[in-house]
N, C-alpha and C positions, 0 to 999 in steps of 0.2 A: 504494500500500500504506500502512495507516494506520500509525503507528509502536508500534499496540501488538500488529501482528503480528511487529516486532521481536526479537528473541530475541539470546542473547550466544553470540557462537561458536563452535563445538566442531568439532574435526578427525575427521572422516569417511575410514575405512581403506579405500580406494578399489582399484579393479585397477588396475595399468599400461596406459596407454593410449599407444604411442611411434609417431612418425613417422622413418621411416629412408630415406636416400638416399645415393647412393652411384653409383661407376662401374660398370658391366657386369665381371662377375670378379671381385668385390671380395669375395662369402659373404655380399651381403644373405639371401639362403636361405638357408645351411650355417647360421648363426646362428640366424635365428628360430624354423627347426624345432628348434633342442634347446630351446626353452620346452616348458615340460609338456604334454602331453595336448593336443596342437595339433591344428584345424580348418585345414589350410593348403587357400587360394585359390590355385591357381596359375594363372594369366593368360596366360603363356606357355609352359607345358608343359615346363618348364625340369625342374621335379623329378619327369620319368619314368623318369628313369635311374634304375639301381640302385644305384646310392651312397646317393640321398638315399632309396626308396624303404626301404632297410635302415633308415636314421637316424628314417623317419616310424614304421616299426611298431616300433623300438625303444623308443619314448616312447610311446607307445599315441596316437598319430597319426592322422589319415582325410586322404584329400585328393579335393578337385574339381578337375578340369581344362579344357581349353576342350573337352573331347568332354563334361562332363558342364554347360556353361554357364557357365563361372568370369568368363568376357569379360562376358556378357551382366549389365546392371544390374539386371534385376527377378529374375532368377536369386538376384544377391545377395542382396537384398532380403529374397528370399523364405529364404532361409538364415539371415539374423540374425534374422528375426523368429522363426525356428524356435531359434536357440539363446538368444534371449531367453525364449521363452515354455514353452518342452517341457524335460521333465525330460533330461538327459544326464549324461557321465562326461566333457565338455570344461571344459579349462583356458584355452587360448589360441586365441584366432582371428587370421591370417596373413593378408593379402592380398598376395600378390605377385606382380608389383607392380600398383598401383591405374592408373597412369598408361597401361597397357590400355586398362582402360575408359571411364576417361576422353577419352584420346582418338576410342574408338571412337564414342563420344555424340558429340564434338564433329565427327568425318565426317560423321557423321548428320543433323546440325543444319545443318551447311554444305551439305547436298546442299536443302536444303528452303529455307531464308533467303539463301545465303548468308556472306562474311567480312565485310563491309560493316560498320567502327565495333563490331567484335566482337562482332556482334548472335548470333553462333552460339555464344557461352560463356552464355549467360542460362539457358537451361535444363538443359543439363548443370553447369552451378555449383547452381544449386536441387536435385536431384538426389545429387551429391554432400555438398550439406548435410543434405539429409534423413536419409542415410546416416551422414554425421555424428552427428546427435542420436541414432539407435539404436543406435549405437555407444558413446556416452556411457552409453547406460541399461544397456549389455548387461555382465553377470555373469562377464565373464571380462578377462585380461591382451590388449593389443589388441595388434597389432601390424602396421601398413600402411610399406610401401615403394614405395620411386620412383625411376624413372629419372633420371640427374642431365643437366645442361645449363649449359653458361656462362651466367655473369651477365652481362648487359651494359647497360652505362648510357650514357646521352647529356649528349654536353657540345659544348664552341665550343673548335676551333684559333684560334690567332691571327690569322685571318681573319674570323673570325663563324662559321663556316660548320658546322653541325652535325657531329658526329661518335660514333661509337658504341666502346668499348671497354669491353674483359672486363675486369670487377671480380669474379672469382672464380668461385665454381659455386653453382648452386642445382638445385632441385628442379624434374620435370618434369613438373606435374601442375597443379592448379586454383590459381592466385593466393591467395597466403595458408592455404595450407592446415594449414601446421604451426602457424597459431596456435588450431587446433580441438583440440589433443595438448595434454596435460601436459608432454611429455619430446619433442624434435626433435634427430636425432642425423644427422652428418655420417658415413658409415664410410670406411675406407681400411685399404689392407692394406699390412703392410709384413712381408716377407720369407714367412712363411707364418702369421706372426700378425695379425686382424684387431682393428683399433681404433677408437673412436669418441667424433666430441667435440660434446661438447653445445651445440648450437645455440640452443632455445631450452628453459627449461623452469618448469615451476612443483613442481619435487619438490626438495623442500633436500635429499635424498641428491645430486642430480645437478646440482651448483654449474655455472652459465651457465660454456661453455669450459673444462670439463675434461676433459681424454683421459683414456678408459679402457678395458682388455679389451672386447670386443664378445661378451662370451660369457653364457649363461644363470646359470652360477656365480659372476658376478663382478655381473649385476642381482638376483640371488638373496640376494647376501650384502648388496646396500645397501638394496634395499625390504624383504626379508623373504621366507621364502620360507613361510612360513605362508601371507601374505596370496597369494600368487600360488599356491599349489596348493590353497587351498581350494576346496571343490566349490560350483558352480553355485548360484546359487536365481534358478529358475525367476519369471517375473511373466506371471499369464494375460493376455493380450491382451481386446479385445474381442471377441465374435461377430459377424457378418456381422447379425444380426437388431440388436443393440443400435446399431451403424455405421449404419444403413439408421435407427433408429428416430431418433434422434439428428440424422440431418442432418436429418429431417424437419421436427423440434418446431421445431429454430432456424428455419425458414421460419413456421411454425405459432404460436411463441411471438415472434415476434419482435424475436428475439435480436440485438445488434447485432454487425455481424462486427470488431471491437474485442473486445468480448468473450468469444466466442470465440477470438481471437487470444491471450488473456490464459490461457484454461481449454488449451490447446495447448503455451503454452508452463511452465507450473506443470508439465503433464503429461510435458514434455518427448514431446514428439507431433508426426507432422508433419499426423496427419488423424485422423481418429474412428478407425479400421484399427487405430492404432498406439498408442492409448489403455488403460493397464492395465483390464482389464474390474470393476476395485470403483471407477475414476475415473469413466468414463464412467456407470456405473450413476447416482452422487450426479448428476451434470451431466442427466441424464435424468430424474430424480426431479424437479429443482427446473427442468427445461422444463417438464414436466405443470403443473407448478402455474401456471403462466404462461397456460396455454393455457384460451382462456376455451368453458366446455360451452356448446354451441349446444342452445340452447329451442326444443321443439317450438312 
């Protein structure tokens, strides 16, 4: 980039994007549905009951389940591009929890490859990031949780002799996942109130390691809750003709795939599919011109 596409920087009023982990029981659900006008994923069919079923149309709520695909990844997929791209009355999208499907990709990959040198996390990690960057672009307060797991790390007794011991808990989903989040939150309940402390984050309301309420009123009052219940805007994806035109030219124009890589990631995209259709349109424009007319 030359440095006179440089510019001086300005604070962009973004949605909440939080990773949440936690023990089994703890109200990673009870929590996340009272965010506004929530799209909850539920992975485990955890919130069929009527407890939470009250608490979803309470807030003007939808949910998918594993009877409507919630496990399944293109499922997903096919849901965020749809609350990226289509006009709606959602606030918040829910995944709970990711480490579902996550794991379910990586049976899947093991049944084909293999465990072999972790060669079965390569495509369910790509995968999960893809879902990542639509995630990033999508219009709404994010909210993913995960099952938790001991930490364990390896050291030498005073023999040499290798040894493993729990260095506390972490999250039980893709390697490094919570540094794709703004805001990574540890939960835990105590007595029948739920709390949570900030793991990692990039939001100066929510200072690294500080415990706070785990409730919608208490992230309402430190981001704003302006910014978190304002309505959607929509961004049209590409069509199926402009994707199809597009992979074309680059063969046609002889586009190098660097460059490409470049217009993908400006667009925050993982493929032509995922490309705002006034992006794609300019990147089409300036293939034709590339492309040299064959003389009769």
């Amino acid at each position: 980039m030359s440095l006179s596409k440089a510019k001086k920087p300005t604070a962009i009023k973004k949605r909440l994007k939080m990773f949440v982990f936690g023990p089994a029981g703890v109200g990673k659900t009870t929590a996340a549905i009272q965010f506004p006008k929530p799209v909850l994923v539920d992975t485990e069919a955890g919130a069929e009951n009527d407890q939470y079923v009250k608490k979803l149309n309470a807030v003007g709520g939808i949910y998918l389940g594993p009877r409507e695909g919630a496990t399944n990844f293109e499922t997903l997929m096919e849901l965020v591009r749809d609350l990226l791209s289509k006009p709606h009355d959602y606030r918040t999208l829910v995944i709970d929890p990711l480490t579902v499907v996550y794991n379910n990709m990586l049976d899947e990959q093991a049944a084909i490859t293999g465990t072999d040198y972790g060669k079965h996390k390569a495509i369910p990690d790509r995968k999960v990031k893809a879902l990542m960057v639509l995630l990033t672009r999508l219009d709404l307060n994010v909210v993913i949780t995960s099952h938790q797991k001991a930490k364990w790390v390896k050291g030498r007794d005073s023999q040499g002799r290798e040894t493993l011991a729990q260095d506390g808990d972490t999250f039980d989903c893709m390697s490094k996942l919570d540094y794709m989040f703004d805001l990574a939150l540890k939960i835990e309940k105590r007595g029948k109130d739920r709390f949570a402390q900030v793991i990692k984050t990039r939001v100066e309301e929510f200072p690294e390691d500080t415990v706070l309420p785990f409730s919608y009123a208490e992230f309402a009052k430190r981001y704003g809750m302006e910014r978190m219940e304002a309505a959607a805007v929509p961004v049209a994806l590409a069509t199926k003709e402009q994707a199809e035109e597009a992979a074309a030219l680059v063969v046609k124009a002889g586009i190098p795939a660097d460059t490409v890589e470049k217009w993908m990631a400006v667009a925050q995209a993982n493929d032509w599919d995922d490309m705002p259709a006034d992006t794609i349109a300019k990147c089409i424009a300036h293939m034709r011109t590339r492309v040299t007319p064959i003389t009769p």
